[in-house]
N, C-alpha and C positions, 0 to 999 in steps of 0.2 A: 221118635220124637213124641214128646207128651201132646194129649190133645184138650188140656185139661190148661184154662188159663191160667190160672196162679202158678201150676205149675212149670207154665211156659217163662213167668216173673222169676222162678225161685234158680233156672235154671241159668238163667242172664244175669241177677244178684251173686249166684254162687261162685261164676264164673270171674265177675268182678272181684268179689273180695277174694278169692285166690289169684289172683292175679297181683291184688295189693298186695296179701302176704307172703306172696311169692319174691316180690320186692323186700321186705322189710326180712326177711331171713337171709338175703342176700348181701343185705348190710349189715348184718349182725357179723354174716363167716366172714367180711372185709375187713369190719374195725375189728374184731377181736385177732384177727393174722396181723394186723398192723399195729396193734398191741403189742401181740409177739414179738415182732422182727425189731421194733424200736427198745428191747430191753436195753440196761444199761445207759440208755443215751438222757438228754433233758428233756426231749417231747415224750419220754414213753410216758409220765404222768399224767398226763392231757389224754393222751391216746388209752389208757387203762380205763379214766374217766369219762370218757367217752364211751366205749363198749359196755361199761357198766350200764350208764346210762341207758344207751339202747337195748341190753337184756331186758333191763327195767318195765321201760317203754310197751317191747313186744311182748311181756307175761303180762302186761295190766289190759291190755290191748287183746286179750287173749290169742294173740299169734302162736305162742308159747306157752308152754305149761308151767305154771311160776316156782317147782321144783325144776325146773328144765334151766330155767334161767339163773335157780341159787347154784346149782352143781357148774355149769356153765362159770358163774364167777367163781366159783370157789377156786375150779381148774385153774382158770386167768391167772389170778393173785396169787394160787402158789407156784405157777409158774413163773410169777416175775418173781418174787421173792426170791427163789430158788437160784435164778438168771439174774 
């Protein structure tokens, strides 16, 4: 354990925001599977847009790496396309 204040701050911040984006990469692998599986149907466009969205979100947000996030959609859309 640090005996070093700030560092004892940096150690409960870091924890926090991992924690956040612990969550927020967990909704990214949700909506973009649910992307997936609704190919073909009438919600899959709402659901593409969506995941879009939230790559978006989590590279500006730096969760992600905002090359993480174009290859990420790229995959998406030529899967549905494809599908």
């Amino acid at each position: 354990m640090a005996n070093i204040k700030s560092q004892k701050k940096r150690i409960l911040t870091n924890a926090k925001a991992a924690e956040r984006n612990k969550a927020v990469k967990s909704e990214l692998k949700t909506r973009v599977k649910s992307a997936l599986a609704t190919v073909g149907s009438d919600a899959n466009e709402d659901q593409v847009r969506l995941a879009i969205k939230r790559l978006d979100k989590a590279a500006a947000k730096g969760v992600i790496h905002p090359n993480q996030a174009a290859r990420r959609k790229s995959r998406l859309i030529k899967s549905v396309n494809a599908g």
